[in-house]
VMD Tcl script that builds the backbone (N, CA, C; Angstrom):
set m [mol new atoms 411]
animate dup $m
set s [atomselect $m all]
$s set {name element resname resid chain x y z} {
  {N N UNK 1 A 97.684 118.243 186.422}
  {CA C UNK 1 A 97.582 117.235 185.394}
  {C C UNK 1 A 98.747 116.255 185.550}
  {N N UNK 2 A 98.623 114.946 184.804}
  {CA C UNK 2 A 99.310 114.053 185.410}
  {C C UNK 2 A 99.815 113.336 184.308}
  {N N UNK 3 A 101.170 113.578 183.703}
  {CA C UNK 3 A 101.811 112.819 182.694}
  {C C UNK 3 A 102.027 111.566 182.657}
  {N N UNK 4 A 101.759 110.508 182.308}
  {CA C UNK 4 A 101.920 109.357 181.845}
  {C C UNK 4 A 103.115 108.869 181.051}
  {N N UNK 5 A 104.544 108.377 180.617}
  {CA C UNK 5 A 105.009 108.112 179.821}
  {C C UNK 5 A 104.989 106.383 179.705}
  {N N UNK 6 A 104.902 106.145 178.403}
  {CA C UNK 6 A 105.189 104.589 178.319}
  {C C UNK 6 A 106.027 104.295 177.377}
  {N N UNK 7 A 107.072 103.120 177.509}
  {CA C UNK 7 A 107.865 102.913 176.497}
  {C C UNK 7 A 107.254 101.574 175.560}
  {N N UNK 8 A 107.441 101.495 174.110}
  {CA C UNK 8 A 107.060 100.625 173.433}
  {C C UNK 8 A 107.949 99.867 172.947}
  {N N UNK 9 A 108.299 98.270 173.290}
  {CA C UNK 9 A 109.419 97.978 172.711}
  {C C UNK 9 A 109.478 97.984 171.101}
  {N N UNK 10 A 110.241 97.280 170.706}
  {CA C UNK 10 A 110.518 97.506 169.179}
  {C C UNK 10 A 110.950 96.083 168.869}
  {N N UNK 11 A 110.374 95.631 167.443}
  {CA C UNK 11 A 111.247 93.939 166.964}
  {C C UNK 11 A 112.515 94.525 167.048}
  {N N UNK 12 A 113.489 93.393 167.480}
  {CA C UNK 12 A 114.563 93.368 167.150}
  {C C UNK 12 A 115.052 92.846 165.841}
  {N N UNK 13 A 116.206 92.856 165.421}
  {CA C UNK 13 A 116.421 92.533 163.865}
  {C C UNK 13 A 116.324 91.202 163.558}
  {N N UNK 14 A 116.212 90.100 165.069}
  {CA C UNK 14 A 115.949 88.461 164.689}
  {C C UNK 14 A 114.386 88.772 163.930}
  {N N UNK 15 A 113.503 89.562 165.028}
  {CA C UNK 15 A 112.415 89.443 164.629}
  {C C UNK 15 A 112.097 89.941 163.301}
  {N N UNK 16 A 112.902 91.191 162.916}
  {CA C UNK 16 A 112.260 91.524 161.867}
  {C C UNK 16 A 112.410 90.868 160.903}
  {N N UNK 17 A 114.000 90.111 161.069}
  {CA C UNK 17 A 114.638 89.315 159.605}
  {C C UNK 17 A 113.255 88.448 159.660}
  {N N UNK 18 A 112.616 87.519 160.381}
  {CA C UNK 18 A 111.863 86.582 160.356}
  {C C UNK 18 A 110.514 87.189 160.066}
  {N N UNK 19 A 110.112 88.506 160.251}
  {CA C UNK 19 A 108.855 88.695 159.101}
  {C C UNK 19 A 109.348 89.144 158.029}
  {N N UNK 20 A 110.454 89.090 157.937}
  {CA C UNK 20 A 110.916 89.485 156.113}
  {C C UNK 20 A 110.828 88.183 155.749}
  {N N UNK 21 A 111.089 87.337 156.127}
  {CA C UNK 21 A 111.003 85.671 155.698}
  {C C UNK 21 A 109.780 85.141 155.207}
  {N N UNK 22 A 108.610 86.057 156.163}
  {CA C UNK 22 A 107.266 85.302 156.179}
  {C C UNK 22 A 106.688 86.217 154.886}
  {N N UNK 23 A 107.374 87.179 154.775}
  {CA C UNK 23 A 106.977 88.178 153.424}
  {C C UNK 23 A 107.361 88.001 152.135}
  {N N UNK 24 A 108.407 87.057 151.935}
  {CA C UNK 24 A 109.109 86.882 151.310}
  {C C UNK 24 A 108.506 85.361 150.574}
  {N N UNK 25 A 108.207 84.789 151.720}
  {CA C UNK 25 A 107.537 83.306 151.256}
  {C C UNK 25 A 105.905 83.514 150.751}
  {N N UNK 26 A 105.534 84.982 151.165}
  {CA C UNK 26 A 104.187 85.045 150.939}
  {C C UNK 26 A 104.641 84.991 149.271}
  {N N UNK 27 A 105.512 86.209 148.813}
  {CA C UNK 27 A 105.189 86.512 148.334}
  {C C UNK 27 A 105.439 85.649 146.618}
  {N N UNK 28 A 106.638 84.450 147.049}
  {CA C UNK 28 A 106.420 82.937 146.325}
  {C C UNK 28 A 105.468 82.266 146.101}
  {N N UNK 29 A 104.185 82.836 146.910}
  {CA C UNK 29 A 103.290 81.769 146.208}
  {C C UNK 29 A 102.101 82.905 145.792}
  {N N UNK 30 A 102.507 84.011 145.296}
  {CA C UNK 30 A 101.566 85.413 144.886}
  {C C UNK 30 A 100.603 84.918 143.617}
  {N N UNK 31 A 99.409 85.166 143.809}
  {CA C UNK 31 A 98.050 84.765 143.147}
  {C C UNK 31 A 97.722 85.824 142.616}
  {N N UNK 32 A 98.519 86.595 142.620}
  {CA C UNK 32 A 97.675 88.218 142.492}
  {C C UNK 32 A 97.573 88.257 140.736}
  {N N UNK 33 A 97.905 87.911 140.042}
  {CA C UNK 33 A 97.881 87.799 138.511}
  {C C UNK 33 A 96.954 87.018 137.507}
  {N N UNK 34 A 97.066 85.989 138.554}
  {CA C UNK 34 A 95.670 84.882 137.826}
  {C C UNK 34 A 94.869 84.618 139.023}
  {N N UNK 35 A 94.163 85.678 139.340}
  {CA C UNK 35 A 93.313 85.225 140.645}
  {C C UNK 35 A 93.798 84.735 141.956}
  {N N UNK 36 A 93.090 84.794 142.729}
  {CA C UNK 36 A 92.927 83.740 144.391}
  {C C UNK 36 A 93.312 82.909 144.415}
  {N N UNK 37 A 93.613 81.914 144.734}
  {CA C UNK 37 A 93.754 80.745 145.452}
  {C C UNK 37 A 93.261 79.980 146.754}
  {N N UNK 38 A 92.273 81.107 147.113}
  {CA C UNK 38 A 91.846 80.785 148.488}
  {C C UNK 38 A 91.035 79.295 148.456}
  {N N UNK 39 A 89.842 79.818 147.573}
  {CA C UNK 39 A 88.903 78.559 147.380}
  {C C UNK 39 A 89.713 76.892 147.305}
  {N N UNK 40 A 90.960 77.451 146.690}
  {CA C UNK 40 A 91.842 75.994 146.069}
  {C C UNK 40 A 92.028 75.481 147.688}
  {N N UNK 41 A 92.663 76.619 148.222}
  {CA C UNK 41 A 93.333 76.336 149.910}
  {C C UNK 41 A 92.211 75.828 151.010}
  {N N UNK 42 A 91.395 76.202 150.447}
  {CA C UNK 42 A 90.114 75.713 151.460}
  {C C UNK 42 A 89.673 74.208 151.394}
  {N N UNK 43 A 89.696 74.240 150.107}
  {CA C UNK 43 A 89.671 72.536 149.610}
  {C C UNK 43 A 90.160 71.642 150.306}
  {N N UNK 44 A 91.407 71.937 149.916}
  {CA C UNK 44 A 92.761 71.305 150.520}
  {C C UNK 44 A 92.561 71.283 152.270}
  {N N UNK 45 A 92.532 72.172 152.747}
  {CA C UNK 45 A 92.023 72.199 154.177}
  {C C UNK 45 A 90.714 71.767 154.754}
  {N N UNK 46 A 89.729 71.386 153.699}
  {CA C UNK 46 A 88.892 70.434 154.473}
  {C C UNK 46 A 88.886 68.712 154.429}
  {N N UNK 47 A 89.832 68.605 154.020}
  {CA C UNK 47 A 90.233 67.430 154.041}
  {C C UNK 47 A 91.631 67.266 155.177}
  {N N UNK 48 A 91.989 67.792 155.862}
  {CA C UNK 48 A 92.871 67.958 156.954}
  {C C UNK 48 A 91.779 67.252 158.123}
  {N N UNK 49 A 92.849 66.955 159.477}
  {CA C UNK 49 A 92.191 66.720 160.828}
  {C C UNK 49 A 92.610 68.075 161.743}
  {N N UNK 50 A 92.543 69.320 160.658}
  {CA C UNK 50 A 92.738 70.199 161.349}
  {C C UNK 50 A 91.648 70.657 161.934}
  {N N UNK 51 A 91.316 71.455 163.351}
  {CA C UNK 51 A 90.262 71.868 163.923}
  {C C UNK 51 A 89.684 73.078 163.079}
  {N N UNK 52 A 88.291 73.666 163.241}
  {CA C UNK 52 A 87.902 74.790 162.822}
  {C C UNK 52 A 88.835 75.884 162.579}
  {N N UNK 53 A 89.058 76.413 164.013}
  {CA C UNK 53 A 90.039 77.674 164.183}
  {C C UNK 53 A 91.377 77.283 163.554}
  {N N UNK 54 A 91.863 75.915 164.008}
  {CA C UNK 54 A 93.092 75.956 162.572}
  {C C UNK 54 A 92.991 76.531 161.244}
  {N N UNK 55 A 91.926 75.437 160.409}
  {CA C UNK 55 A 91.672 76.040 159.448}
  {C C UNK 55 A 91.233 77.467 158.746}
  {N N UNK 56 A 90.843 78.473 159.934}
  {CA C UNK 56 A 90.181 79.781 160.013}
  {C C UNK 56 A 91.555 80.647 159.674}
  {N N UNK 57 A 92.637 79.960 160.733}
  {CA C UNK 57 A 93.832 80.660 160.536}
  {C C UNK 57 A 94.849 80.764 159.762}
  {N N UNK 58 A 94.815 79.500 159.199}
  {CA C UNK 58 A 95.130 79.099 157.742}
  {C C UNK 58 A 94.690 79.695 156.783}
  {N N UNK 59 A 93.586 80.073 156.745}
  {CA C UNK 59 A 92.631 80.820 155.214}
  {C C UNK 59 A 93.286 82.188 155.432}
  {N N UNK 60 A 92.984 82.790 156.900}
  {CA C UNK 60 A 92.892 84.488 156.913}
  {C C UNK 60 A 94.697 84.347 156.371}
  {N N UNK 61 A 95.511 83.753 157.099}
  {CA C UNK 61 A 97.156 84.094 156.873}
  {C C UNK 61 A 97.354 83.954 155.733}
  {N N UNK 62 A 96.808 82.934 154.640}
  {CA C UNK 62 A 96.775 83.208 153.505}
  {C C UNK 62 A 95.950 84.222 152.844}
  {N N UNK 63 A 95.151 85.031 152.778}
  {CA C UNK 63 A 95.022 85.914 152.669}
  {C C UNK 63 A 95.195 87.142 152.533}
  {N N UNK 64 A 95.394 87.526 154.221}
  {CA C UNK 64 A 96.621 88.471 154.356}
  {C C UNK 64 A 98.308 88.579 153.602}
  {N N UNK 65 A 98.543 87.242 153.784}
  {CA C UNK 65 A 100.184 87.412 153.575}
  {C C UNK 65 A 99.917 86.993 151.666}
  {N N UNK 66 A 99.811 86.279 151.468}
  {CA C UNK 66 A 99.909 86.124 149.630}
  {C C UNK 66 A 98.613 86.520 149.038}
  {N N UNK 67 A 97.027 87.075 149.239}
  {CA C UNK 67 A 96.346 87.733 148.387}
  {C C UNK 67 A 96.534 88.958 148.842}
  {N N UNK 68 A 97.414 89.406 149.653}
  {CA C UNK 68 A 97.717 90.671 150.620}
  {C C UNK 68 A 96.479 91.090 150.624}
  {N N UNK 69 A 95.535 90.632 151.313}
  {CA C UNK 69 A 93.691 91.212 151.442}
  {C C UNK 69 A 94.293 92.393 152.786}
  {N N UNK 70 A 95.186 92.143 153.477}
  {CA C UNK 70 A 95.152 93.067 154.557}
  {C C UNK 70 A 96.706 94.593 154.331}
  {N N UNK 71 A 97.241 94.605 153.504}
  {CA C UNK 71 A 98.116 95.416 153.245}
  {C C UNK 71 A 99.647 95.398 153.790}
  {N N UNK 72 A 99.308 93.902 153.950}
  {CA C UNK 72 A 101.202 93.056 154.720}
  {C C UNK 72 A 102.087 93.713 153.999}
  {N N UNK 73 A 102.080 93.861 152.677}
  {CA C UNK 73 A 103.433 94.083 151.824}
  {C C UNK 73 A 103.578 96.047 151.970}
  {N N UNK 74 A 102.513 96.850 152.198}
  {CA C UNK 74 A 102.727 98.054 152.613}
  {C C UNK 74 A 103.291 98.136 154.210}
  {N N UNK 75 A 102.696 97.619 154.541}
  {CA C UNK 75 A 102.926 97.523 156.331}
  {C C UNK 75 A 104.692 96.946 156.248}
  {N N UNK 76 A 104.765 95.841 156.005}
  {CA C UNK 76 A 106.388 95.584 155.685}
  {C C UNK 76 A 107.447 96.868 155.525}
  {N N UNK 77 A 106.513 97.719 153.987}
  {CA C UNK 77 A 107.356 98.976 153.603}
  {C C UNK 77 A 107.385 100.068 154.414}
  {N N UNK 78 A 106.379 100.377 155.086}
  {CA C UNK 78 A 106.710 101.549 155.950}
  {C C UNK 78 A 106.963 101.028 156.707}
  {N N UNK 79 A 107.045 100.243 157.454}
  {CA C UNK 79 A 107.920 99.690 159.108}
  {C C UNK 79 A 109.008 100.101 158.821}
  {N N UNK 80 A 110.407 99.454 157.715}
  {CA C UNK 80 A 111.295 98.948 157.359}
  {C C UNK 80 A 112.044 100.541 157.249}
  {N N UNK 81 A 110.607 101.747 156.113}
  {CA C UNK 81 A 111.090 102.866 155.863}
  {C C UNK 81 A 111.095 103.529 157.549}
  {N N UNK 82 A 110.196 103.288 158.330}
  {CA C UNK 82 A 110.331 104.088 159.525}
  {C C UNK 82 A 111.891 103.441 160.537}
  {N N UNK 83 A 111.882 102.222 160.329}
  {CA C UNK 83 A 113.037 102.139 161.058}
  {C C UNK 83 A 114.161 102.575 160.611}
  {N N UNK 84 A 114.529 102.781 159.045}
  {CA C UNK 84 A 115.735 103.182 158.667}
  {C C UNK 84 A 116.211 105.111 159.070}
  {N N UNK 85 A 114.781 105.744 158.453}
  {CA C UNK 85 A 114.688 106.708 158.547}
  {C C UNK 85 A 114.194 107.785 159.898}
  {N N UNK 86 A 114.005 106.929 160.605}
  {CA C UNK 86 A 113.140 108.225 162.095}
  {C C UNK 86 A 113.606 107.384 163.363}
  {N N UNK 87 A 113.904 105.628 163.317}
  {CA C UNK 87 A 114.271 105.181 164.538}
  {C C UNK 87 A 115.529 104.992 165.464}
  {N N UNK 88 A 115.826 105.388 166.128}
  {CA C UNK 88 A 117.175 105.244 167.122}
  {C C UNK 88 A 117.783 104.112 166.925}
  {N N UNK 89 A 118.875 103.823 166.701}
  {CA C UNK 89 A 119.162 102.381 166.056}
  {C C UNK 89 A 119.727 101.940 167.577}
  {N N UNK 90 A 120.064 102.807 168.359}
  {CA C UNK 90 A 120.842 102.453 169.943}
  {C C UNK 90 A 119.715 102.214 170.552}
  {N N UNK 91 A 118.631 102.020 170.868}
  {CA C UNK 91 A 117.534 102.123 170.993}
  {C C UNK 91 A 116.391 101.086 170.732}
  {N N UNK 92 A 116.073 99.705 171.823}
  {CA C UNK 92 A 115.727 98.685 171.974}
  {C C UNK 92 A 113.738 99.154 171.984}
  {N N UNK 93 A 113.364 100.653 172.081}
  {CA C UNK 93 A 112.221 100.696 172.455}
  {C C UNK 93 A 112.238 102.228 171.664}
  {N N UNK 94 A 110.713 102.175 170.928}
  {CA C UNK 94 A 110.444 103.070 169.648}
  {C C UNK 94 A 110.869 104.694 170.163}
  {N N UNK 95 A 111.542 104.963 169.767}
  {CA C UNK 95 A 112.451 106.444 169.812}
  {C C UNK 95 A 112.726 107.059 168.481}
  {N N UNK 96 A 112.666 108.292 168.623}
  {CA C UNK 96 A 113.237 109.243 167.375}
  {C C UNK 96 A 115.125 108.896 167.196}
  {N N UNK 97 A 115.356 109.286 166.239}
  {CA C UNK 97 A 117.021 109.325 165.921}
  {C C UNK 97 A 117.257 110.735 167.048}
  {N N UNK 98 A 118.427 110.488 167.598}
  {CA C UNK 98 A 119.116 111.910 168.281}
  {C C UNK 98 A 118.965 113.405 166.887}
  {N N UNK 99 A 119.449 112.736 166.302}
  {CA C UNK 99 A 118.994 114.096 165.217}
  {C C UNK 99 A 117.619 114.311 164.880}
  {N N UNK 100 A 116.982 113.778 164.725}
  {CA C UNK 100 A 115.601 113.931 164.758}
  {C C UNK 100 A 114.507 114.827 166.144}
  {N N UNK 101 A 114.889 113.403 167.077}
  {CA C UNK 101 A 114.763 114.542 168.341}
  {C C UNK 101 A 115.591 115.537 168.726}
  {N N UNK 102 A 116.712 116.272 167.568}
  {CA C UNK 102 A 117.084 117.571 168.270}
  {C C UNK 102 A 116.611 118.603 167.515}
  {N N UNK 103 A 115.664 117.877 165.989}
  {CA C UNK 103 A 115.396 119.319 165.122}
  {C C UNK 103 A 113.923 119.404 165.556}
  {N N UNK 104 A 112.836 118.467 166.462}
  {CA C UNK 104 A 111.524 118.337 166.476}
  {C C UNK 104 A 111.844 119.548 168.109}
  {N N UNK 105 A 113.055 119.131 168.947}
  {CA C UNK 105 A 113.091 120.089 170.150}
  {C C UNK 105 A 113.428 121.787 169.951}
  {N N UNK 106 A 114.107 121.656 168.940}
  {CA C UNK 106 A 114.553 123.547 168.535}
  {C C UNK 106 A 113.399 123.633 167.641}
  {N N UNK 107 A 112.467 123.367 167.230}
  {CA C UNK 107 A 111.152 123.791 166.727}
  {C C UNK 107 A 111.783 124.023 165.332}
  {N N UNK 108 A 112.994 123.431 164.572}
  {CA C UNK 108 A 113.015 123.434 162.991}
  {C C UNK 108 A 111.919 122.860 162.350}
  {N N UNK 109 A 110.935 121.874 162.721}
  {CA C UNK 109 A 110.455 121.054 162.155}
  {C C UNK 109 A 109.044 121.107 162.458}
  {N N UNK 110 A 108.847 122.206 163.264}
  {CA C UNK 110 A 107.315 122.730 163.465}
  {C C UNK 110 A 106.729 123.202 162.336}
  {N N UNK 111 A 107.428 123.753 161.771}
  {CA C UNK 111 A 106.494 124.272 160.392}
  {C C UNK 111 A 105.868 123.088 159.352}
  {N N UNK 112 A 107.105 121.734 159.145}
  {CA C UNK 112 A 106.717 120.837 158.369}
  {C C UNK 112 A 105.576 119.990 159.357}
  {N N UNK 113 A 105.698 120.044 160.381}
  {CA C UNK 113 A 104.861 119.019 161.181}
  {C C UNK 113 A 103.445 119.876 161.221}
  {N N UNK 114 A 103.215 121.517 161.333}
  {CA C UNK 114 A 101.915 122.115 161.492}
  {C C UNK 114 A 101.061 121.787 160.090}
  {N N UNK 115 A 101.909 121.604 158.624}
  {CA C UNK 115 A 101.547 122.003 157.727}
  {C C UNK 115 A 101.109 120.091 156.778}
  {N N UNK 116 A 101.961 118.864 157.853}
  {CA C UNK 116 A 101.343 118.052 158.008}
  {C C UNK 116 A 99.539 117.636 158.389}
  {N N UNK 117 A 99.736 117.851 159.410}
  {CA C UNK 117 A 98.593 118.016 160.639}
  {C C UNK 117 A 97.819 118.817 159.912}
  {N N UNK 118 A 97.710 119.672 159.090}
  {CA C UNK 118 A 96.555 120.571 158.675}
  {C C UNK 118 A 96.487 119.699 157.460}
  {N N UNK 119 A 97.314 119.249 156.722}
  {CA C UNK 119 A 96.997 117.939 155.319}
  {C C UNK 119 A 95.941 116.874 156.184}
  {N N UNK 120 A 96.533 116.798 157.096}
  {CA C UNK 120 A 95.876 115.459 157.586}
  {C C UNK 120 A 94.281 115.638 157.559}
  {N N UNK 121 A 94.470 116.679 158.593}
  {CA C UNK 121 A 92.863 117.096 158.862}
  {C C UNK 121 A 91.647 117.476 158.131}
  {N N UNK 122 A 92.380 118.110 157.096}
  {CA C UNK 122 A 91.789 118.023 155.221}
  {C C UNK 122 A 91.391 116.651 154.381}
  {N N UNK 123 A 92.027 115.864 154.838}
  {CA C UNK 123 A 92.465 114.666 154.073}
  {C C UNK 123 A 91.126 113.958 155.056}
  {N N UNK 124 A 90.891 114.182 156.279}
  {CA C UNK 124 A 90.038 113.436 156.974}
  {C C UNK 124 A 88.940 113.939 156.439}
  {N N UNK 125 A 88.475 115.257 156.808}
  {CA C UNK 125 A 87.384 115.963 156.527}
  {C C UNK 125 A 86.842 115.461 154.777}
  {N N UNK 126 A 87.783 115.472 153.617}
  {CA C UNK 126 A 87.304 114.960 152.589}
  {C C UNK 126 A 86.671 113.499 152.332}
  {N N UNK 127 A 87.504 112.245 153.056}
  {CA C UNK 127 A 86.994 111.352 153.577}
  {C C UNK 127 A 85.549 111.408 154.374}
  {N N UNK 128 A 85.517 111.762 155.360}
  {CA C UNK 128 A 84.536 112.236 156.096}
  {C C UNK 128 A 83.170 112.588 155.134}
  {N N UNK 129 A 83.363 113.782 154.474}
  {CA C UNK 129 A 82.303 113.943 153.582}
  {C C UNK 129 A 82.152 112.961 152.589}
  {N N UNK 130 A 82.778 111.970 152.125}
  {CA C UNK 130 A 82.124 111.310 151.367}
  {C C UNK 130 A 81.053 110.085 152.030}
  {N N UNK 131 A 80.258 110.290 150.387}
  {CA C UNK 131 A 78.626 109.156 150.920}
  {C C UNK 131 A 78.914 108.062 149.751}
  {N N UNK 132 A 78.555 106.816 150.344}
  {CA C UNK 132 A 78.473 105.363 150.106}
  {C C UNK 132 A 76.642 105.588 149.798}
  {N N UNK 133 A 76.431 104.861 148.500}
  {CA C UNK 133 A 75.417 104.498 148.028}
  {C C UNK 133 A 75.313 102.618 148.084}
  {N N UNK 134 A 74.490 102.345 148.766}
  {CA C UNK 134 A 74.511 100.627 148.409}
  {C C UNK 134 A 73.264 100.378 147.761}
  {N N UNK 135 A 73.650 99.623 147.185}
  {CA C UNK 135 A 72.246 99.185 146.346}
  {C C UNK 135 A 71.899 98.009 147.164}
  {N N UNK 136 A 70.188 97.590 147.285}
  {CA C UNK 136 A 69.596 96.907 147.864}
  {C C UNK 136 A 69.219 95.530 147.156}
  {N N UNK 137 A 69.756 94.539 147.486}
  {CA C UNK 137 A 69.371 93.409 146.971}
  {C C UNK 137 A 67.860 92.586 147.691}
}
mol reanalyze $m
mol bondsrecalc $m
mol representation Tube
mol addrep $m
């Protein structure tokens, strides 16, 4: 058998400061209290000489980033929690902390990780069994 390893780089802190920026500005113009704003933004954008796909990309980024339709402001939080807490800070490409990879190598952390992995697989299987009813228009 034939091992493969690949390394994944990692944002650096320019990058990350700068999606904290873009998270930050989303979250100045947050609709989430009195509705959307999309329809308003669409308006506004068909009156532009912007092309289709401009405008396509314009709607979804608003979306994503200030009606958070895609889960930007969670995704933000666990990145931010995984880098503080599990990532190698010496370490330009996604790695465990030295302490981390020394309690996952002496098998301290097998028990919390088996007893993970069996949540998980529960957690799927309940998912899994559930049924979607749609009603037919």
């Amino acid at each position: 058998m034939t091992v493969h390893t690949l390394k994944q780089c990692r944002p650096d802190q320019e990058e990350t400061e700068y999606l904290w920026k873009l998270f930050h500005a989303a979250q100045r113009n947050d609709a989430r209290w009195h509705g959307s704003e999309i329809s308003i933004i669409a308006d506004e954008l068909s009156r532009t000489d912007l092309d289709r796909n401009q405008k396509l990309f314009l709607l979804r980024s608003w979306q994503v980033l200030v009606d958070d339709k895609g889960g930007f402001g969670r995704f933000m939080g666990a990145f931010d929690t995984y880098v503080y807490n599990m990532q190698d800070p010496d370490d330009d490409c996604v790695a465990w902390k030295p302490e981390l990879s020394n309690l996952l190598c002496d098998g301290q952390l097998l028990d919390v990780v088996i007893d993970a992995y069996q949540s998980a697989r529960q957690r799927i299987a309940e998912l899994e069994a559930r049924t979607v009813n749609l009603s037919k228009r």
